[in-house]
C-alpha positions as a Markdown table, in Angstrom:
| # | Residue | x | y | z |
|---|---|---|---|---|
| 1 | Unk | -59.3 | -32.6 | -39.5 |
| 2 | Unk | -58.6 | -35.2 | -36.7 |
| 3 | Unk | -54.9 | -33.9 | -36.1 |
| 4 | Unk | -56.4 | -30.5 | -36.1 |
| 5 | Unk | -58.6 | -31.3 | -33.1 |
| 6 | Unk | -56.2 | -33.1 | -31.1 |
| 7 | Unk | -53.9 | -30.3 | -31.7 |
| 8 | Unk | -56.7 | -27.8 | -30.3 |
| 9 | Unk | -57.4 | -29.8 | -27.6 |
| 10 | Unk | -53.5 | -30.3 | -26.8 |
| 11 | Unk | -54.2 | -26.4 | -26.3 |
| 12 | Unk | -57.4 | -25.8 | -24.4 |
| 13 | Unk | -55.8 | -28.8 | -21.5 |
| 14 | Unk | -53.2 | -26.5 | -20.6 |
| 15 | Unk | -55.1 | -25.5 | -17.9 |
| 16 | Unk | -55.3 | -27.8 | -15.1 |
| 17 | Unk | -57.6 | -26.9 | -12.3 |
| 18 | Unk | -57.6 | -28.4 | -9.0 |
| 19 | Unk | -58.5 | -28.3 | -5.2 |
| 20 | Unk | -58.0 | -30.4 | -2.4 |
| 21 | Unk | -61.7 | -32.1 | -1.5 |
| 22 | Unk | -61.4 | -35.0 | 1.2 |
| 23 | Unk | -65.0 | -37.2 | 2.0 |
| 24 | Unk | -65.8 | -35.3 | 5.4 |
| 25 | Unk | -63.5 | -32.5 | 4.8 |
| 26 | Unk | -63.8 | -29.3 | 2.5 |
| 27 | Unk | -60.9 | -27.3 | 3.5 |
| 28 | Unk | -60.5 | -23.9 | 0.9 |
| 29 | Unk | -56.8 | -23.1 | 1.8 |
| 30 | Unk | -55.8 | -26.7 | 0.2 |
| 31 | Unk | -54.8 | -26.7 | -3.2 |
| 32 | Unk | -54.2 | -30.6 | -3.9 |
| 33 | Unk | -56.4 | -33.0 | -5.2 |
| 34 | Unk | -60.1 | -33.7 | -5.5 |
| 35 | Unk | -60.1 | -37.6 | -3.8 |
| 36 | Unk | -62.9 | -39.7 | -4.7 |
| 37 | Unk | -62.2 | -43.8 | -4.3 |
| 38 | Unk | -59.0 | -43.5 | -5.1 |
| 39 | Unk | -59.9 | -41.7 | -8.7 |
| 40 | Unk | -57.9 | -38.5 | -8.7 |
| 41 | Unk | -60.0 | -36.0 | -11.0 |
| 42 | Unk | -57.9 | -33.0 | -12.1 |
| 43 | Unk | -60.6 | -30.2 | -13.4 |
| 44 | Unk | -59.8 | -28.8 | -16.8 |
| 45 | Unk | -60.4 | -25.4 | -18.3 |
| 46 | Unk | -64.0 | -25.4 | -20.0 |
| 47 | Unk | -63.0 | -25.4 | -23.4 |
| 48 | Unk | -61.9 | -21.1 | -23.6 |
| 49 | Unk | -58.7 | -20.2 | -24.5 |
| 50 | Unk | -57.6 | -17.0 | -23.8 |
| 51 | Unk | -55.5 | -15.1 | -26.6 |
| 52 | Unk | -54.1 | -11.8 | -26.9 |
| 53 | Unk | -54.5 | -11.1 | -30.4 |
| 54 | Unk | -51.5 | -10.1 | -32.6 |
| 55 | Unk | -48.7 | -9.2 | -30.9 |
| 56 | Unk | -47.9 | -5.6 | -29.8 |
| 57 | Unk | -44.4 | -4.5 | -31.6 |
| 58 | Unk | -42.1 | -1.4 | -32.2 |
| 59 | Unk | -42.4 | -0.3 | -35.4 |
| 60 | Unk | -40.7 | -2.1 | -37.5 |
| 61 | Unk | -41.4 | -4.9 | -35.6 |
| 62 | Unk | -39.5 | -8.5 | -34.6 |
| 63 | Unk | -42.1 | -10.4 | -36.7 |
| 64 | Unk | -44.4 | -8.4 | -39.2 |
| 65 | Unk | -46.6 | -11.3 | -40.1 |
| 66 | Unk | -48.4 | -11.6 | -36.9 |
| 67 | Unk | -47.8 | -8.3 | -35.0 |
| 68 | Unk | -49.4 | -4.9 | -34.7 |
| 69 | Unk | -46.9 | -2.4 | -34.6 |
| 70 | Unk | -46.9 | 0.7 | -33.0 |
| 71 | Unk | -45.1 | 4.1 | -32.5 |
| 72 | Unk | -45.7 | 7.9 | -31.8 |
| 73 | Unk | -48.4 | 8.3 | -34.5 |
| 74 | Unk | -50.2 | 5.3 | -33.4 |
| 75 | Unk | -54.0 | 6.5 | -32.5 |
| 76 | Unk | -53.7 | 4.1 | -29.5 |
| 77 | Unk | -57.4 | 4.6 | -28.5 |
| 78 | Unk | -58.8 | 3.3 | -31.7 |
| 79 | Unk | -55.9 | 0.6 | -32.1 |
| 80 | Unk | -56.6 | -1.3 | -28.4 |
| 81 | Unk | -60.1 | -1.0 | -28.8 |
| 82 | Unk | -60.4 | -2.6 | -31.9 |
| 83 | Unk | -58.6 | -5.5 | -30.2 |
| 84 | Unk | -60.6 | -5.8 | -27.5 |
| 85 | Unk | -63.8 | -5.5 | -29.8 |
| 86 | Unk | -62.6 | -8.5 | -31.7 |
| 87 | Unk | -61.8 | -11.0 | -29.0 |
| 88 | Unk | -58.6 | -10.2 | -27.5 |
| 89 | Unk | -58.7 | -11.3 | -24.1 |
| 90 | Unk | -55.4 | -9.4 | -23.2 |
| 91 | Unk | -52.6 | -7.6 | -24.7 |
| 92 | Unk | -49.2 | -8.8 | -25.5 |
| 93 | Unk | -46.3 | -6.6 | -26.2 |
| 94 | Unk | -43.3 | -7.6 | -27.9 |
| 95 | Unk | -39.3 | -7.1 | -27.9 |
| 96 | Unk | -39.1 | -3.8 | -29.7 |
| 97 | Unk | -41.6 | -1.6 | -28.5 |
| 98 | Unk | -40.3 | 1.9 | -27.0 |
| 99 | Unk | -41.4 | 3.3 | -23.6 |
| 100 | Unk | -43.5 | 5.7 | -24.3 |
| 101 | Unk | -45.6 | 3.2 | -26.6 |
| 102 | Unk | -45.6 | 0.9 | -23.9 |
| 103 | Unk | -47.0 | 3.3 | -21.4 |
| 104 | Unk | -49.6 | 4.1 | -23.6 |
| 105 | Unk | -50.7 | 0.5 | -23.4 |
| 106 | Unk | -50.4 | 0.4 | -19.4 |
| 107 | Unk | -52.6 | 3.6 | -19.1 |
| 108 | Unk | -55.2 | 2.0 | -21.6 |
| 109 | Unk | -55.3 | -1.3 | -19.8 |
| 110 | Unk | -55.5 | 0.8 | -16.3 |
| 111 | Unk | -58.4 | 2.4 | -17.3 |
| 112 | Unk | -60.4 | -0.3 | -18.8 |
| 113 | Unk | -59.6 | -3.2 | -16.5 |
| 114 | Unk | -57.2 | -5.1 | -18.9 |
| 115 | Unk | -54.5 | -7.2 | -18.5 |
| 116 | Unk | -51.2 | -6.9 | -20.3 |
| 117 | Unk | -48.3 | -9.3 | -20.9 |
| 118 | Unk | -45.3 | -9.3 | -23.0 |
| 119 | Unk | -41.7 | -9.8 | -23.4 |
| 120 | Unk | -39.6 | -7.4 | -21.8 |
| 121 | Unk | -38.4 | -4.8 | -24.4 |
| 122 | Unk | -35.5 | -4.4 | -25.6 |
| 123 | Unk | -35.5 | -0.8 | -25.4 |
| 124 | Unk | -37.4 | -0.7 | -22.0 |
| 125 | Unk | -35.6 | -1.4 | -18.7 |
| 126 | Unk | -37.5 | -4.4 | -16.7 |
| 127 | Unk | -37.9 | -2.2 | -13.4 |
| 128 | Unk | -39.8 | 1.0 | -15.5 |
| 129 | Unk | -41.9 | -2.1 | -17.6 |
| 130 | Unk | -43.2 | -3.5 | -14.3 |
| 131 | Unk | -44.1 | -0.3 | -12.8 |
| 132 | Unk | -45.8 | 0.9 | -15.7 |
| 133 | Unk | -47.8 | -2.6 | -14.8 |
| 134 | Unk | -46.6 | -5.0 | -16.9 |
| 135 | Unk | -48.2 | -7.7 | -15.3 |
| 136 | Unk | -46.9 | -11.0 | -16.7 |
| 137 | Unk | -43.3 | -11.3 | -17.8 |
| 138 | Unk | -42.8 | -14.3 | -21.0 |
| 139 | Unk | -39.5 | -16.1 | -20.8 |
| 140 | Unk | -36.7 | -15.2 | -18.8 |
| 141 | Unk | -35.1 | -12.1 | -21.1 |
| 142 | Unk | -34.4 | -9.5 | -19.0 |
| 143 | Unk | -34.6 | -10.7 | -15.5 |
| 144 | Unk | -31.8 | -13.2 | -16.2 |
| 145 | Unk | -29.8 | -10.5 | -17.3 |
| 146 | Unk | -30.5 | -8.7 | -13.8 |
| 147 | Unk | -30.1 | -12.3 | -11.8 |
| 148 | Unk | -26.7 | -12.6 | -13.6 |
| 149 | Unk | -24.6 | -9.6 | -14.8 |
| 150 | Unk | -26.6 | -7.0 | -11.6 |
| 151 | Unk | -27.0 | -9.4 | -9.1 |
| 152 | Unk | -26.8 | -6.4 | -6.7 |
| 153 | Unk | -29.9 | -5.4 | -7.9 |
| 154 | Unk | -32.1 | -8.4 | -8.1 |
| 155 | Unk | -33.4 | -7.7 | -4.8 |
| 156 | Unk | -35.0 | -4.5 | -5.5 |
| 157 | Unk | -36.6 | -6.0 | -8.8 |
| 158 | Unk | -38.0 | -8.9 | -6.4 |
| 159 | Unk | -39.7 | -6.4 | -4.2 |
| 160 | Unk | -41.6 | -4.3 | -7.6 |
| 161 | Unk | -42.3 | -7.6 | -8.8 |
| 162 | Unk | -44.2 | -8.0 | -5.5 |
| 163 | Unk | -45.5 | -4.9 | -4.8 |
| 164 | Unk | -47.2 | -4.7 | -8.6 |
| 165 | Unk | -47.6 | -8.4 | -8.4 |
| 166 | Unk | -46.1 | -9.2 | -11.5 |
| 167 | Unk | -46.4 | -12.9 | -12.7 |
| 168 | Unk | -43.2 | -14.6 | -14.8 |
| 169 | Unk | -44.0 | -17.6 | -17.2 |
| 170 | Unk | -40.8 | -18.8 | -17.4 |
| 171 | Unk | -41.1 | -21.5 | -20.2 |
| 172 | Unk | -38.2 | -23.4 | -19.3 |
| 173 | Unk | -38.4 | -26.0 | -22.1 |
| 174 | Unk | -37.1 | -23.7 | -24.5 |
| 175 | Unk | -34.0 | -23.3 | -22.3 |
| 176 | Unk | -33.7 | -27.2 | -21.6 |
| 177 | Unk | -33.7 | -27.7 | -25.4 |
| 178 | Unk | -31.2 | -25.4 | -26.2 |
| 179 | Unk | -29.2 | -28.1 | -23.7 |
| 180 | Unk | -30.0 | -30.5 | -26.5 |
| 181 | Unk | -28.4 | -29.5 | -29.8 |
| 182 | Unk | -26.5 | -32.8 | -29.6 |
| 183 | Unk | -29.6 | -35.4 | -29.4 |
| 184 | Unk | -30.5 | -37.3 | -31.8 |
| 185 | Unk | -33.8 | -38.0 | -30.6 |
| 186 | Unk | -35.0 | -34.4 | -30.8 |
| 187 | Unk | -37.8 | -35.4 | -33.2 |
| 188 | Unk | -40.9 | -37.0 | -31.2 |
| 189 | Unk | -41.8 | -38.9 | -34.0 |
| 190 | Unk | -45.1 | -39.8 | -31.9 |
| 191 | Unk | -46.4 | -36.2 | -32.0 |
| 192 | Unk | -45.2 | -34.7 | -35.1 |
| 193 | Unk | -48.7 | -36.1 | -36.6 |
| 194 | Unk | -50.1 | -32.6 | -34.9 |
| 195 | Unk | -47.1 | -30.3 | -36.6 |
| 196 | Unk | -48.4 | -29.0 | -39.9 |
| 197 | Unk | -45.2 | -29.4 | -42.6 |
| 198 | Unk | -44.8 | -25.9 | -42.9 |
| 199 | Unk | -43.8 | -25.8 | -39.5 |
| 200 | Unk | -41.8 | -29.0 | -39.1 |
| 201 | Unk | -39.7 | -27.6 | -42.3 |
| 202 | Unk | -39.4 | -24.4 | -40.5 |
| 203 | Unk | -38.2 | -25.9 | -37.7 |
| 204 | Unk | -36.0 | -28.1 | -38.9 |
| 205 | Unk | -33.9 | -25.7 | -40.6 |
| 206 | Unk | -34.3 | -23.3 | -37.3 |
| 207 | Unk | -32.9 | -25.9 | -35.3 |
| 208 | Unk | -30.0 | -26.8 | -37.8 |
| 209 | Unk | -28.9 | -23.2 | -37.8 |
| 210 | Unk | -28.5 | -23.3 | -34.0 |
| 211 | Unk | -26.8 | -26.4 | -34.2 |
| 212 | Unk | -23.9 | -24.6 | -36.6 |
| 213 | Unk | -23.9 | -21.6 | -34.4 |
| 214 | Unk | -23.0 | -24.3 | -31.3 |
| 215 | Unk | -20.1 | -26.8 | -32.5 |
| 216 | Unk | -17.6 | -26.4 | -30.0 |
| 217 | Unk | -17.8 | -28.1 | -26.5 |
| 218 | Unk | -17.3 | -25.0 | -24.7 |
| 219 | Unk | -20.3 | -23.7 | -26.7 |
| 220 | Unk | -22.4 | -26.7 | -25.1 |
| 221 | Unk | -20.4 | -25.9 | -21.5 |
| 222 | Unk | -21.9 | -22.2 | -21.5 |
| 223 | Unk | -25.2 | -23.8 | -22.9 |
| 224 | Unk | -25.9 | -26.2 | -19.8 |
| 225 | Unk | -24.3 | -23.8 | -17.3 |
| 226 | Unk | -27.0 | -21.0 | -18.3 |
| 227 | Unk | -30.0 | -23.5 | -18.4 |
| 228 | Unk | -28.7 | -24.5 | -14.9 |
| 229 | Unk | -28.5 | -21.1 | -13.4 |
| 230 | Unk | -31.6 | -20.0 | -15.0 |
| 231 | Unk | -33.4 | -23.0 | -12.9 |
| 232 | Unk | -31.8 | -21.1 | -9.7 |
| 233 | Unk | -33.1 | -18.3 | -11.0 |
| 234 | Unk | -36.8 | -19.8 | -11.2 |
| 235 | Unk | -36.1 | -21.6 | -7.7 |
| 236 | Unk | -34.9 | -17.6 | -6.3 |
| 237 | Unk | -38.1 | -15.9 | -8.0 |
| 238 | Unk | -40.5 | -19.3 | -6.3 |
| 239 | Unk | -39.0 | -18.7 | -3.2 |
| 240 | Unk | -39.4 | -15.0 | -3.1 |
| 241 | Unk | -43.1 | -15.4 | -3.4 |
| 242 | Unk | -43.2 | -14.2 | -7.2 |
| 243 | Unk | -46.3 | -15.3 | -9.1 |
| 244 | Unk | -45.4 | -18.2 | -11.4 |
| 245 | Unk | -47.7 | -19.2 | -14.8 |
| 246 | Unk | -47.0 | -22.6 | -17.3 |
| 247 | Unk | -46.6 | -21.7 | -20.8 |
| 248 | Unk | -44.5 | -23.7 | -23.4 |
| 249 | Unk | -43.7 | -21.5 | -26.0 |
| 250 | Unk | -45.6 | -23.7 | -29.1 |
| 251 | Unk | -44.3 | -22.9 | -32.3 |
| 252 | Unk | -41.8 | -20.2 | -31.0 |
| 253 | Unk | -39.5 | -22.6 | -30.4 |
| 254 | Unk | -38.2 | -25.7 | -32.5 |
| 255 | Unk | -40.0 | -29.3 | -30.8 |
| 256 | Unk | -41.4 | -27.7 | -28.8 |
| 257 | Unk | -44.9 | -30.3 | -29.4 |
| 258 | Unk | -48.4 | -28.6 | -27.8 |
| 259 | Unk | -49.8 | -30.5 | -25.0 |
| 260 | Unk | -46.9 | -32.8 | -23.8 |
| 261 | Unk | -45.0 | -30.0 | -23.8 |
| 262 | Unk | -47.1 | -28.9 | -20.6 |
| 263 | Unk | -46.1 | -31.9 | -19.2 |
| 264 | Unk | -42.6 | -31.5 | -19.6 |
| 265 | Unk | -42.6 | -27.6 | -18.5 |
| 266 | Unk | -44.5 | -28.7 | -15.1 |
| 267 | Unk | -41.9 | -31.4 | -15.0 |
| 268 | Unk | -38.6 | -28.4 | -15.1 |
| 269 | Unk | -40.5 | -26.1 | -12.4 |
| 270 | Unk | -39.9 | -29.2 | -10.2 |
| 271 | Unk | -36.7 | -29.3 | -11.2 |
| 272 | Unk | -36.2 | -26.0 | -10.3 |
| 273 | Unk | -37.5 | -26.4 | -6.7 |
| 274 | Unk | -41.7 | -26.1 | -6.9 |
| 275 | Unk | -43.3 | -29.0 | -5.1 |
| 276 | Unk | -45.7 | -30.9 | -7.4 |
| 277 | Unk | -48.5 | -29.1 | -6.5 |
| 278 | Unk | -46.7 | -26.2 | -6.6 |
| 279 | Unk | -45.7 | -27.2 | -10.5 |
| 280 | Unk | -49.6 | -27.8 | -11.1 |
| 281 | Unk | -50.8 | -24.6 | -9.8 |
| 282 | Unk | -49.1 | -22.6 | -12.8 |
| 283 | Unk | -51.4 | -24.1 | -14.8 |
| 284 | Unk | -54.2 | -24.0 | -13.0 |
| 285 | Unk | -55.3 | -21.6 | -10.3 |
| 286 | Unk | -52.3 | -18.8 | -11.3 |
| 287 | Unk | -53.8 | -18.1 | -14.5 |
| 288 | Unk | -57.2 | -17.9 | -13.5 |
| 289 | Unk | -56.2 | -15.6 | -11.2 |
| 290 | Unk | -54.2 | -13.8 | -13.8 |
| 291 | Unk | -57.1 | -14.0 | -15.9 |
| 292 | Unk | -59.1 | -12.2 | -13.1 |
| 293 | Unk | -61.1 | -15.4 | -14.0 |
| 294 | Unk | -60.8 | -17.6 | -10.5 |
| 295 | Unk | -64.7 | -17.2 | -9.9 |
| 296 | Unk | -64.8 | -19.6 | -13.1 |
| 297 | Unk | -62.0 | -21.4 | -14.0 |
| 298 | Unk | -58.7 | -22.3 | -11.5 |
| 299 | Unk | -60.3 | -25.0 | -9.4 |
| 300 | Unk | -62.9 | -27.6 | -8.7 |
| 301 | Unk | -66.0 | -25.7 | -7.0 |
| 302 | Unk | -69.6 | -25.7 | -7.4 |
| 303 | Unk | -70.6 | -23.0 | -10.0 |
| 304 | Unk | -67.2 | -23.1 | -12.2 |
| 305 | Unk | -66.9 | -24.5 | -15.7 |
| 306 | Unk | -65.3 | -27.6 | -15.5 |
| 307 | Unk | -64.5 | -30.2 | -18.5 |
| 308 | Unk | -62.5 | -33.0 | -16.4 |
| 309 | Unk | -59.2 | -35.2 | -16.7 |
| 310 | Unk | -59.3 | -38.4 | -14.4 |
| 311 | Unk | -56.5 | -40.1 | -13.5 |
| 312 | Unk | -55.7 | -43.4 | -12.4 |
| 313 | Unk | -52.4 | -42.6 | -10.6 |
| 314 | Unk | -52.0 | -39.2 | -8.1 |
| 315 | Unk | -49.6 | -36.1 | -9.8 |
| 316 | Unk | -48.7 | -35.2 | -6.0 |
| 317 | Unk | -46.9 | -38.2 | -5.5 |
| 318 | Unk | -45.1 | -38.2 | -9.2 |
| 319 | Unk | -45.7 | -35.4 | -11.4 |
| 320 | Unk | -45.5 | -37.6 | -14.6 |
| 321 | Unk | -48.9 | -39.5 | -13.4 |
| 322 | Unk | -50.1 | -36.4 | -15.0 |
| 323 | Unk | -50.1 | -38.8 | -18.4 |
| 324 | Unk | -52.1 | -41.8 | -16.7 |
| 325 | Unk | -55.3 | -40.5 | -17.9 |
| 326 | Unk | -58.3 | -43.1 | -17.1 |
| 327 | Unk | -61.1 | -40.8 | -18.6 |
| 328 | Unk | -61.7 | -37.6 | -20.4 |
| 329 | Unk | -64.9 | -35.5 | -20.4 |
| 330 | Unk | -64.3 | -32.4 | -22.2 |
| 331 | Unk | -67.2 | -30.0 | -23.0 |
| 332 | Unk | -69.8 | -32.1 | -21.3 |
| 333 | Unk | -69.1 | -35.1 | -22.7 |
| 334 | Unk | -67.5 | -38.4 | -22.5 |
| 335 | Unk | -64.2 | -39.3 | -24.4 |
| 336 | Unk | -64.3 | -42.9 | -24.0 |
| 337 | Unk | -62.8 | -44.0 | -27.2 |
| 338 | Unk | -59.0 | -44.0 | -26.2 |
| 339 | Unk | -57.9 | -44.3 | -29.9 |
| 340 | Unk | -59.6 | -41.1 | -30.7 |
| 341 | Unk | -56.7 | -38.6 | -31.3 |
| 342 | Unk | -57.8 | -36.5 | -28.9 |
| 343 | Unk | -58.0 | -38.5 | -26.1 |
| 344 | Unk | -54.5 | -39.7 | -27.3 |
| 345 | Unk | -53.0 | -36.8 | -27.5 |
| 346 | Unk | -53.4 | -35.3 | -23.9 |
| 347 | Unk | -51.3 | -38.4 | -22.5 |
């Protein structure tokens, strides 16, 4: 039951929250750090994680086990309201569904104030899914196929992007990894504890199959020069003024391990040109805002929820003093018992 709660809370600390709060000086355009005798608190999410329900598929579907899928007899009415009845918190579409199916979706969350997310489809160009108001874009499928093989027309998507303010979660760890079939070390012995044995096995023998797919050197060549021009392409999208969020891909993707996993993604965006605080605010105030939840969650300020991470050691100077946690308080209380797995596993 232990490794069960540190795994949950390895989950619900994905969101960072924080806001720049001097002694003497409130200034609400800052987004840094909350300064207090040299303690840097970061403000964490209160405990709420917000999930999408089973995913949203073609019919068949990529993964029947966990999806929903869909096609023209679909009474979408009664479908997307019994998700929302149950606890989704938005909607996530998935790599097969058709057009019409998806519009469907986009004139449901239109008219009830709903957010919807999703992989761009396979069957569904990336300029008519964002104008149909896509709003958040997982991984980099699709657009890296614009910012590579139609470079001529990676402008124009910029600008819809913008003008629909569509939001990209790029999870560059499962790119980096993919950089990695020859280490050794892939296995963090350290966190596996949280990784039930189904899914170790499962990835184990996902990550072997890769490995025989990618023997050759020029296979690892292409490998390293994709990851390196899909951080260009994250540096292009930054720079542009396109909407950033953190998300790791748990699960989806062989090691990757929940919670430190965070760490590492944050770690790639600066990589890939976003300043530190820059890095921190795709976990923090852009999903709030997503979320349409910023009036709650996204930053320290008098009447949010806020559990909090303290640090002994500033992120802005070095992103990795994100893991020099001093003290935890989650859910109102104290976690001062730093063998407790859950206190363990956030670092």
């Amino acid at each position: 039951m232990k490794g069960m709660k540190a795994t949950i809370a390895l989950l619900l600390l994905i969101s960072i929250c924080y806001r720049n709060i001097v002694p003497g000086q409130i200034n609400e355009a800052d987004t840094t750090f909350l300064v207090i005798h040299n303690i840097h608190i970061v403000d964490v999410t209160n405990g709420k994680i917000f999930g999408a329900g089973p995913m949203i598929d073609g019919n068949p579907p990529v993964y029947r086990d966990f999806s929903l899928p869909v096609d023209a007899s679909t009474d979408f009415t009664k479908a997307l309201d019994s998700l929302k009845n149950n606890g989704s918190d938005f909607f996530k579409t998935y790599s097969l569904i058709k057009e019409e199916q998806l519009k469907e979706i986009s004139d449901y969350c239109r008219k009830n104030n709903f957010q919807l997310a999703g992989h761009l489809s396979e069957y569904v160009k990336p300029e008519t899914a964002i104008a149909l108001g896509q709003k958040s874009i997982e991984h980099l499928n699709g657009i890296y196929e614009v910012w590579n093989e139609r470079r001529s027309n990676f402008d124009s998507l910029i600008h819809l992007m913008l003008a629909n303010q569509t939001y990209v979660c790029p999870t560059l760890i499962t790119y980096q990894l993919k950089t990695r079939l020859r280490d050794t070390t892939i296995v963090n012995k350290e966190y596996s504890k949280y990784i039930s044995t189904t899914l170790a096995n499962e990835w184990k023998i996902t990550w072997a199959k890769r490995v025989e797919r990618h023997k050759k050197p020029e296979d690892w060549e292409v490998l390293d020069k994709t990851y390196l021009s899909q951080l260009q392409l994250i540096s292009q999208l930054h720079k542009r003024g396109v909407m950033l969020l953190a998300g790791s891909d748990f699960a989806g993707m062989p090691y990757v391990y929940p919670g430190i996993s965070l760490h590492q993604e944050l770690k790639l965006l600066t990589k890939a040109g976003l300043l530190n605080y820059e890095a921190l605010k795709t976990a923090t105030i852009n999903p709030a805002i997503f979320m349409a939840k910023q009036h709650l969650y996204g930053s320290v300020s008098v009447g949010k929820y806020a559990d909090l991470l303290i640090l002994e050691k500033n992120p802005l100077d070095d992103i990795d003093n994100l893991r020099a946690v001093e003290l935890v308080i989650l859910k109102g209380e104290l976690l001062d018992d730093k063998s407790d797995d859950v206190f363990m596993s956030i670092r």
